[in-house]
C-alpha positions, 0 to 999 in steps of 0.5 A, spaced: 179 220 958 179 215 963 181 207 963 173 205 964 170 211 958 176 208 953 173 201 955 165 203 954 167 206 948 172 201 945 164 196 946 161 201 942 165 201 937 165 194 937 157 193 938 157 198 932 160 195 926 158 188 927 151 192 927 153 196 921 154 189 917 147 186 919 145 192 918 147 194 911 146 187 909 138 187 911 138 193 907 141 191 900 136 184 901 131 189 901 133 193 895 133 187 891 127 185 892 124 191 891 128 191 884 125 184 883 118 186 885 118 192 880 121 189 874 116 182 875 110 187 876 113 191 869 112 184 866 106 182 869 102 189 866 106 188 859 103 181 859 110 179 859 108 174 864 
């Protein structure tokens, strides 16, 4: 592998796990709000609220 490939490899890499974390935190934000729609809809057809 030469010097150059290491590089754009090491880059991606990089690009990756700072994208992996958005990513991650986009998803579980998105899990609890749907959690939280749920439980709130269960409520709202018990007429609990």
């Amino acid at each position: 592998m030469s010097r150059e490939e290491y590089d754009r490899l090491t880059l991606m890499q990089e690009v990756v796990a700072s994208n992996t974390t958005g990513i991650v935190e986009s998803v579980t934000q998105f899990q609890k709000d749907a959690v939280i729609d749920e439980y709130t809809q269960q409520l709202i057809e018990e007429g609990l609220i």
